[in-house]
C-alpha positions as CSV (number, residue, x, y, z in Angstrom):
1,X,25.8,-16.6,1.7
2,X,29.4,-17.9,2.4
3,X,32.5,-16.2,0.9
4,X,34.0,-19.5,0.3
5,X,31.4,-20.4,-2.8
6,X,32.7,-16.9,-4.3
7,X,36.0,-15.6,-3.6
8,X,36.7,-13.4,-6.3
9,X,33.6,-11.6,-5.3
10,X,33.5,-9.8,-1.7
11,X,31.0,-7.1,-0.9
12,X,30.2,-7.3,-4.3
13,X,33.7,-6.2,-5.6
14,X,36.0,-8.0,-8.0
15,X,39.8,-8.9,-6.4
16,X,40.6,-6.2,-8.6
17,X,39.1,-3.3,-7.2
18,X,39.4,-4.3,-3.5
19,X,42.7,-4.7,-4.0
20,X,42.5,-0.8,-5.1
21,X,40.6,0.4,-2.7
22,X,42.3,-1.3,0.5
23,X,45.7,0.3,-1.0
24,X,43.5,3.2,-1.6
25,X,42.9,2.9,2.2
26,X,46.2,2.4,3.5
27,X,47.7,4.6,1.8
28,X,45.3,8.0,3.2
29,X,45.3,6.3,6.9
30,X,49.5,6.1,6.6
31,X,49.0,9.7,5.5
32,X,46.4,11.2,8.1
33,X,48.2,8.9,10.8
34,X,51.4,10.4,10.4
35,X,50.3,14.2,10.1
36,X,47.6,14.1,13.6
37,X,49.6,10.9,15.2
38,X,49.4,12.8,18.3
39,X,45.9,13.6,18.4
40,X,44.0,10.7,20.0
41,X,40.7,11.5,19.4
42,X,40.9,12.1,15.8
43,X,42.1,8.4,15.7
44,X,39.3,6.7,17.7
45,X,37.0,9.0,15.3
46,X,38.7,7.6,12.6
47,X,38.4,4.1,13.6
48,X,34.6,4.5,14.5
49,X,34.4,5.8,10.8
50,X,36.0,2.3,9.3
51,X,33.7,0.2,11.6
52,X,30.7,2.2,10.1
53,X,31.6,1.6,6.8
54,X,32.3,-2.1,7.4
55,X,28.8,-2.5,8.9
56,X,27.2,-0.9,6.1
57,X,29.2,-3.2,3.9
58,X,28.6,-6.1,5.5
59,X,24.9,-4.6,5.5
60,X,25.0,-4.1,1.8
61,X,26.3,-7.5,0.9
62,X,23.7,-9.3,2.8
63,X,20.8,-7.2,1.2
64,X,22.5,-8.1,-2.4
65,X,22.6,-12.0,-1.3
């Protein structure tokens, strides 16, 4: 199922509340980067943890379609 026939609707979310929860998401990273900036590990943890979630997104949508 291509994005292009329904682009107000990604991973099942209206523009809406992406927009919400990608600020949502900034705006904790910005905060978590800047108090363990130095500690390297918790970043690649945290990165591992957003490329779950994108899989099980991606996962998600293609079950829905």
């Amino acid at each position: 199922m291509s994005l292009e026939g329904n682009p107000e609707i990604i991973f099942g979310l209206n523009a809406i509340e992406l927009a919400i929860i990608i600020l949502g998401a900034l705006i904790v990273l910005g905060v978590l980067m800047a108090i363990v900036r130095k500690v390297r590990a918790f970043l690649i943890g945290l990165v591992g943890l957003i490329v779950i979630i994108l899989i099980i997104a991606v996962v998600v949508q293609m079950m829905a379609a």
